[in-house]
C-alpha positions in Angstrom: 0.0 0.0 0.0 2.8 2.7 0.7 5.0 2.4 -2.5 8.3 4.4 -2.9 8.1 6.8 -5.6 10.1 4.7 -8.2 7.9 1.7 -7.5 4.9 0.1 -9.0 4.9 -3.4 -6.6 6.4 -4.5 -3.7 6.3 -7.7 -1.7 7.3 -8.7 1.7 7.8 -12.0 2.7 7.2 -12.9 6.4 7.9 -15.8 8.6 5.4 -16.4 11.9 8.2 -16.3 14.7 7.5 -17.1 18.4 6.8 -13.5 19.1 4.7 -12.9 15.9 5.3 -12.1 12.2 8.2 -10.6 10.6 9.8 -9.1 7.8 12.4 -11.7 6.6 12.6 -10.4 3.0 11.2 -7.4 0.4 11.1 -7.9 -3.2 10.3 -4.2 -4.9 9.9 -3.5 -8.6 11.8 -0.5 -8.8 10.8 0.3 -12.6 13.4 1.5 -15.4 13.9 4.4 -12.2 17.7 2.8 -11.0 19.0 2.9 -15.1 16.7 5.5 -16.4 18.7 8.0 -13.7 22.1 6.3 -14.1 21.3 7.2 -17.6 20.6 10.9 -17.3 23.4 11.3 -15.1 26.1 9.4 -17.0 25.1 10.8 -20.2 25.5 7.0 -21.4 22.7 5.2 -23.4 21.6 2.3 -21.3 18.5 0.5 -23.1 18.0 -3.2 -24.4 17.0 -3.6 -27.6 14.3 -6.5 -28.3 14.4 -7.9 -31.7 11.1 -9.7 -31.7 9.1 -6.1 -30.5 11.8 -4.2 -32.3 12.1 -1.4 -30.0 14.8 -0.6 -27.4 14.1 0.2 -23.7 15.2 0.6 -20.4 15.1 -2.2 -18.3 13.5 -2.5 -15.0 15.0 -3.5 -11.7 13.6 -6.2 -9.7 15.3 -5.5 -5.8 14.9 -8.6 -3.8 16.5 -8.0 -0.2 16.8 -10.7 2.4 18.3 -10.6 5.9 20.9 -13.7 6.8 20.1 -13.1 10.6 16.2 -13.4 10.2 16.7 -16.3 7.6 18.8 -17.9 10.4 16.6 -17.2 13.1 13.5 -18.4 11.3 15.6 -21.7 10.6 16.4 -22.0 14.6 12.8 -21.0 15.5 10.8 -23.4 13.3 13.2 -26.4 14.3 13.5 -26.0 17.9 11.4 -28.2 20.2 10.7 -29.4 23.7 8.8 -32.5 23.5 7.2 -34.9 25.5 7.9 -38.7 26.0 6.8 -41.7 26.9 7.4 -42.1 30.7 7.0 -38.3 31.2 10.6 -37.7 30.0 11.1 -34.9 27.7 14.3 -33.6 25.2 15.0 -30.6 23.4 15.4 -31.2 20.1 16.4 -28.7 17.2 14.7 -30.2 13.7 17.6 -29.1 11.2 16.8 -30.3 7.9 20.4 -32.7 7.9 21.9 -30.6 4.9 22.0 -27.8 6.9 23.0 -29.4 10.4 26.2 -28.1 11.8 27.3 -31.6 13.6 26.1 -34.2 10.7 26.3 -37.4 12.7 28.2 -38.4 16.2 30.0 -41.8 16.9 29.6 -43.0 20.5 31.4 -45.8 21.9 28.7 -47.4 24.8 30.9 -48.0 27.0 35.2 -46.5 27.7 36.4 -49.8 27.7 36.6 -52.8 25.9 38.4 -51.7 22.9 35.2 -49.7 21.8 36.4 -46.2 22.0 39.0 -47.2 19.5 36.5 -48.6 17.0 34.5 -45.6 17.7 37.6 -43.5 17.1 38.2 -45.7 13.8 35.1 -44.8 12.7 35.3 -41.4 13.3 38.6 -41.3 11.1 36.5 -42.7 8.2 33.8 -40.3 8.4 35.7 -37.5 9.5 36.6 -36.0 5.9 33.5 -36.3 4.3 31.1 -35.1 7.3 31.6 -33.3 10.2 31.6 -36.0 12.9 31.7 -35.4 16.8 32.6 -38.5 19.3 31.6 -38.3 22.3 32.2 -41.2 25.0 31.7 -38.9 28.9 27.7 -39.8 30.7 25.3 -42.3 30.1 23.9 -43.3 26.1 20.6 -41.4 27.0 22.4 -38.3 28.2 24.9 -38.6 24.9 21.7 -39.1 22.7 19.8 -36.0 24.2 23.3 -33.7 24.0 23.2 -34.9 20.0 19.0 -33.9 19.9 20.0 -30.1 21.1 21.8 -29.2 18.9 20.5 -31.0 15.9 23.0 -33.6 14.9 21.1 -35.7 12.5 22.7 -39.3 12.9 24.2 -40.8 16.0 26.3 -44.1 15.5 26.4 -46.4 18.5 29.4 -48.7 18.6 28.8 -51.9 21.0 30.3 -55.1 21.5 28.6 -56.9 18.9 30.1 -54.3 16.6 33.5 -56.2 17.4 32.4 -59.3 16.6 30.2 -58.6 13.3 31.5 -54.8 12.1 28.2 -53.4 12.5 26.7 -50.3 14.1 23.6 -48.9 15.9 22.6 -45.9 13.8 19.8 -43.5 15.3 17.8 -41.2 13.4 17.4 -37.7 15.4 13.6 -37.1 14.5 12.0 -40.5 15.0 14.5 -42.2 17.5 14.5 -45.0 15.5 17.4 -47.2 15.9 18.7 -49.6 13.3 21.7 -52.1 12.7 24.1 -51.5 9.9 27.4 -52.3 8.7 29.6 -50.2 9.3 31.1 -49.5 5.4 27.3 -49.0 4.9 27.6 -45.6 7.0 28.7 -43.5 4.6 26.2 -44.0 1.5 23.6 -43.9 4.4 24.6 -40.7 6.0 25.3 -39.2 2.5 22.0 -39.9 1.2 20.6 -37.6 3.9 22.8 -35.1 4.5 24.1 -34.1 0.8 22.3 -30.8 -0.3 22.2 -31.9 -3.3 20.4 -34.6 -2.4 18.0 -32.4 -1.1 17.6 -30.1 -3.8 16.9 -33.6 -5.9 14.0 -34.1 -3.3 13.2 -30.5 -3.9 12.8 -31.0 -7.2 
């Protein structure tokens, strides 16, 4: 409704935060007004010719403007919950979609002995270049687990002692909690396949 001079539309794009709607970006048609004046000034011609209307013009200027910290904040705010759980137990846990987790999956030895924090740490040496991989070994699983859930780590790879006698793993997703076996030089196409952008995008699309 309250147009700059130069403009015939604007836009604004708003995201429903906690504490109510706001402003995350403003796209504004700002006419031929930008080139039009850049033209007048510079004393340069500054027009696009069209061969199928055969006629030059000026060219309009579409502004789109978008703020990284209420982009990120919208991320954070849409993700983040405190749920309830069976057993009146509740986590904190932060939804990332996995491309744009910061931690992408943790390897957690479930126990500091045994020889399982070195096949945790093995792990961790295969994974480690591809996708940023935390290990953690200190507190209970459950507390490690719930650490993971808060700040949005996507995959968490338990290593046990049945991984030392058949090579496999106990992966758990973050959303559902599901837990599932696999072998261990199965970790990487698994982990990939969820936390690649572009497999996103391919989603996306």
């Amino acid at each position: 409704d309250k147009l700059a001079h130069y403009a015939n539309a604007a836009t604004d794009i708003e995201f429903q935060m906690p504490f109510g709607f706001k402003e995350v970006e403003g796209i504004h048609s700002r006419t031929n007004f930008d080139l039009s004046q850049h033209e007048k000034f510079s004393g340069k011609k500054i027009q696009y010719f069209d061969p199928e209307l055969n006629e030059s013009y000026t060219p309009y200027v579409i502004e789109t403007s978008i703020g990284v910290d209420r982009m990120f904040l919208s991320v954070l705010c849409s993700a983040y919950e405190e749920q309830e759980l069976e057993g009146g137990d509740k986590r904190v846990v932060l939804h990332l979609p996995a491309p744009l987790a910061p931690v992408k999956c943790a390897v957690m030895p479930l126990v500091r002995k045994d020889g399982l924090p070195d096949k945790a740490r093995e792990i961790v040496n295969e994974l480690k270049f591809d996708f940023s991989t935390h290990y953690e070994e200190k507190d209970s699983i459950g507390k490690r687990y719930r650490r993971q859930d808060a700040i949005g780590t996507p995959f968490c790879i338990t290593v046990d002692h049945q991984t030392l006698e058949d090579n496999t793993v106990t992966l758990r997703e973050r959303d559902s909690m599901e837990q599932k076996r696999v072998r261990i030089e199965d970790l990487h196409s698994l982990i990939h396949s969820q936390v690649s952008l572009n497999a996103l995008l391919r989603k996306l699309a």
